[in-house]
N, C-alpha and C positions, 0 to 999 in steps of 0.2 A: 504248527503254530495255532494256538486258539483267537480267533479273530470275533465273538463272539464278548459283544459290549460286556461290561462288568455292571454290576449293580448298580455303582455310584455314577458311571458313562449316562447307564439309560435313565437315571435320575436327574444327570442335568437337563439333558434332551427334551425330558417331561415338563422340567423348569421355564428351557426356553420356547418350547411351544404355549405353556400358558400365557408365557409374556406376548408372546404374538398375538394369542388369541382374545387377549387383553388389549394391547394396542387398538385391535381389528373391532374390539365393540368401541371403544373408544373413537377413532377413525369412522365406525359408523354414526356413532349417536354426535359425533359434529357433525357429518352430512347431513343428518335427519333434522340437527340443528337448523344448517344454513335453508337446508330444503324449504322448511317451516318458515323461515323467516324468510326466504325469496318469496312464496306463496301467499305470504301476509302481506309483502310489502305488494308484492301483484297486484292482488287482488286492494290494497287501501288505494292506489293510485284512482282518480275519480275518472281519468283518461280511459277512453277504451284499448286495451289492446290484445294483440291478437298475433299468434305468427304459425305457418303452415310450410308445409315441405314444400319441392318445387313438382312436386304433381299435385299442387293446390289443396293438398287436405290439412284442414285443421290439425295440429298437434297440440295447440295450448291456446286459453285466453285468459283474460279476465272477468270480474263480475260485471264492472264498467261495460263492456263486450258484450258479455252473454244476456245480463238484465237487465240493460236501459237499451240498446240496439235492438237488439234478435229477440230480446226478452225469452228466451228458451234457456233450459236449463246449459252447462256444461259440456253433462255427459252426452246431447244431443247435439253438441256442435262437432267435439272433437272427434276425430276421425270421420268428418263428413268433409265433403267440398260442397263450394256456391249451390251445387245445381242440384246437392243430396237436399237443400234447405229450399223446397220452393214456395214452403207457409209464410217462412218471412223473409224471403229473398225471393225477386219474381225475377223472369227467365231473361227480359232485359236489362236489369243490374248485374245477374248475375254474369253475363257476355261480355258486361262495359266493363267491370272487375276483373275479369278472367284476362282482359287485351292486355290492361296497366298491369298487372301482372305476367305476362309471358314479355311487356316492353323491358320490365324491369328485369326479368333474369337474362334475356339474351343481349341489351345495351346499358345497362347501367348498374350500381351501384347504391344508389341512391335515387329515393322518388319521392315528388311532393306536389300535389297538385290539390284542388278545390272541389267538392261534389256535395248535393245537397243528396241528405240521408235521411230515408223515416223510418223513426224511433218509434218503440213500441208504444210508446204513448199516443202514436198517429200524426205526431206532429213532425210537419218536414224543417231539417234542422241545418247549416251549414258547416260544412265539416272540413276541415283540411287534416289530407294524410298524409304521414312520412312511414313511407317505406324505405325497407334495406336488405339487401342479399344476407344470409349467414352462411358463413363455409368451418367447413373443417379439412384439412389438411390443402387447402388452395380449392377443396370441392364446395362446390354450392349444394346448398341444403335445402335451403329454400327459401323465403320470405317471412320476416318480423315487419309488422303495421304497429302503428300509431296514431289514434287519430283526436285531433283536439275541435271542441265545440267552438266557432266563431261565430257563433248567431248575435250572440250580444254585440260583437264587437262588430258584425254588421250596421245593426241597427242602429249603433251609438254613431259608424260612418255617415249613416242614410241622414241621420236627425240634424250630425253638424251640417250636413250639406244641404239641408233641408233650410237651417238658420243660417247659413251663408249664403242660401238662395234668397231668403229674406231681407236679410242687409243689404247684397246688392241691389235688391230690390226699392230701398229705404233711398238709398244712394244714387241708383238711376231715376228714380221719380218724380217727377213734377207735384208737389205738397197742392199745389190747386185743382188741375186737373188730371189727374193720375195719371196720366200720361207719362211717357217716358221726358227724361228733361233732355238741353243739348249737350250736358257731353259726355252722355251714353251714343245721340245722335251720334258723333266725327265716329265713334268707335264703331258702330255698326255700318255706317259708310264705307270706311274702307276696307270692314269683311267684303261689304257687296262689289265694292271695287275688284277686290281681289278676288273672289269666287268667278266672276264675271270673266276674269281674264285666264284663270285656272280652269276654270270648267265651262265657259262658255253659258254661262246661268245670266239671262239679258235679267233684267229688273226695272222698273219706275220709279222715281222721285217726283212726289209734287209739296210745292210751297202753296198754303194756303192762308188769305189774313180775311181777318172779320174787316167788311166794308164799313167807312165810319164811324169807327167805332169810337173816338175819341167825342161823336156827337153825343152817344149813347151814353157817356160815364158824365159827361158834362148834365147830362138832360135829367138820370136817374139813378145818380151817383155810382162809386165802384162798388160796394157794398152786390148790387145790383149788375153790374158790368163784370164781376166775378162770377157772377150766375148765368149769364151767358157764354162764361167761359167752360163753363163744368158741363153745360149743355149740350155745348156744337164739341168737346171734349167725346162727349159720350158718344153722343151722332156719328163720328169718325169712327170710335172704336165697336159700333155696330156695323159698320159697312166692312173695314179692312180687322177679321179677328180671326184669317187664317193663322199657320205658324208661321209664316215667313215675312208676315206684316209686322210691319212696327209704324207705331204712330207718333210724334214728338211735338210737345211745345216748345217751340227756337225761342221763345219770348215773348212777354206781351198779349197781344193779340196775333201772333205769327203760329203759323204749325208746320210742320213736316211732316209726308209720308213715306215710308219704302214700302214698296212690296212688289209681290210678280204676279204675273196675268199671261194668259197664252198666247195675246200678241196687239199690238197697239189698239187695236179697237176696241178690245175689252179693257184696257188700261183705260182708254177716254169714257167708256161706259163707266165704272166704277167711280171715276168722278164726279164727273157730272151729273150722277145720282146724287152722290154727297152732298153737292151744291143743290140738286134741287131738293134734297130732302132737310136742309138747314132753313131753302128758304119759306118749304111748305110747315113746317115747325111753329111758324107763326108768330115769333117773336118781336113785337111792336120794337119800331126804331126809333133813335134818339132823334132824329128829325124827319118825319111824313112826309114834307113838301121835299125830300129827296129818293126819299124813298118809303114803303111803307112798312116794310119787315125789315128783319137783322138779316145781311146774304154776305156772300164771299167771296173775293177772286183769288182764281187757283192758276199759276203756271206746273204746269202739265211736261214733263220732260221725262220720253221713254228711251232704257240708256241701250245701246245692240253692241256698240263693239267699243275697247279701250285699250291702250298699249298700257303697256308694265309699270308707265311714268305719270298716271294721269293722275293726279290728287283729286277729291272730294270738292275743293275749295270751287277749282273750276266749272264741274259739274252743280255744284250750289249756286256760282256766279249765271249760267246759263237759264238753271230752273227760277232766278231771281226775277232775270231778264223777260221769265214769260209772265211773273206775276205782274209785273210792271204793265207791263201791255196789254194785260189782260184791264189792270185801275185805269191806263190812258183810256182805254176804247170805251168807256161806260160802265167798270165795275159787275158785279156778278154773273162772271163766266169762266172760261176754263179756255186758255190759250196753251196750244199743246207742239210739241215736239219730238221727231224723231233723231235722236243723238248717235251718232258715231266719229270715234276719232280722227277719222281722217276729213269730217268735213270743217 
């Protein structure tokens, strides 16, 4: 039997191989297609990205990547890892990258966290990254990054919070003496309440009112009696301008202080400085034959211990009680107390 194709046999054969090999440029020049157009599209994204096998070497990035990060070409990223790049990767970024990465292949799937990054421009920028494993047949490959610019959207935070520092600012303040007004006071009260009892943080309260002062608006109108208020305002807010002082007009000619000291006799020190430097200030009174400057009686109330149930109101009724006694006994002085709950 002759088993040996026939002319017209080996003629289709020849047919259907060019159709393959037709197909197979076809089949490539769409891949070359898609390739081109993955690569464009890559590389237009303004985002940096980047992704590396799991023995941390680059295999691909972007321009994003290569030219505004690393600012190095390419063909100098890929096939390097962190620690081949030490002109613009220093050896402690490189370490803290390398951790998020071996976190990411041996616990998760997915990574996103926040890290400030300097760009080739020198400028340090804030960056969050999403990272993600890629596998092929259930195997891990390695790591695809992404990382998006949040600098702006920092600062756009910083600015609101900046202007919402301001308004409450507007809102807690006393429009005469810049002072804080009272009812920022009740709110800051019962942080100190509550810290106090939380964390054992003792703190001071004293009430303080301008002496006669109803002599002095009568004597030199308010106009005038305003200006002694923005004064002895001031006076306080030089003596108590730690953080943890806060100083308030209750009203009027009334003030309030909180703040902390390291234990009652610096507490009564820091007053009675106030007091004597409002009265050394020298500000002529509305009536001589009682007195001869503007001064001030202060109840003095330093706070040690309080249960869970003590309101503000009480502790204000108590520091009221010392101003009072302080205006019975002869006015410009400082009547003080040690406060704890249980007395």
């Amino acid at each position: 039997m002759n088993n040996k194709a026939t002319y017209i046999e080996l003629e289709e054969k020849i047919i259907n191989l060019e159709k393959k090999l037709s197909n197979l440029d076809l089949l490539k020049k769409e891949r070359d297609i898609q390739n081109s157009f993955l690569k464009t599209l890559f590389d237009t994204i303004p985002s940096p990205i980047f992704y590396k096998d799991k023995n941390g070497i680059y295999q691909q990035c972007n321009d994003a990547f290569s030219k505004n990060i690393l600012g190095i070409e390419k063909e100098k990223i890929i096939g390097k890892t962190l620690f081949d790049l030490p002109v613009v990767i220093n050896l402690e970024n490189a370490k803290i990258y390398k951790k998020k990465d071996e976190e990411l292949l041996q616990n998760q799937e997915y990574q996103v966290y926040e890290t400030k990054v300097k760009c080739k421009d020198g400028i340090l920028r804030d960056y969050n990254f999403y990272k993600s494993t890629y596998s092929l047949d259930g195997e891990v490959l390695g790591i695809v990054g992404l990382m998006l610019d949040v600098s702006d959207y920092k600062s756009a935070l910083k600015e609101i919070d900046e202007k919402n520092k301001i308004l409450n600012d507007v809102v807690n303040i006393d429009w005469l003496s810049n002072l804080y007004n009272r009812k920022y006071f009740a709110d800051i009260f019962e942080k100190k309440i509550s810290s106090l009892y939380r964390n054992n943080l003792e703190f001071s309260f004293a009430i303080l009112d301008i002496d006669y002062f109803k002599y002095y608006n009568d004597t030199f109108g308010h106009v005038e009696g305003d200006n002694v208020i923005k004064k002895i305002s001031e006076l306080m807010q030089n003596t108590f301008q730690k953080a943890n002082d806060y100083v308030f007009r209750l009203g009027g000619e009334e003030f309030g202080i909180l703040f902390e000291s390291k234990n009652s006799k610096e507490a009564y020190y820091l007053i009675n400085k106030l007091r004597l430097d409002i009265q050394n200030a020298g500000i002529k009174a509305g009536n001589i034959q009682v007195c001869e400057y503007v001064t001030v009686s202060i109840g003095l109330l330093n706070i040690k211990k309080l249960n869970k149930d003590m309101k503000y109101s009480k502790l204000y009724f108590q520091a009221d009680n010392l101003l009072y006694k302080a205006k019975n006994e002869g006015r410009n002085k400082v009547c003080v107390l040690d406060y704890s709950f249980n007395e």
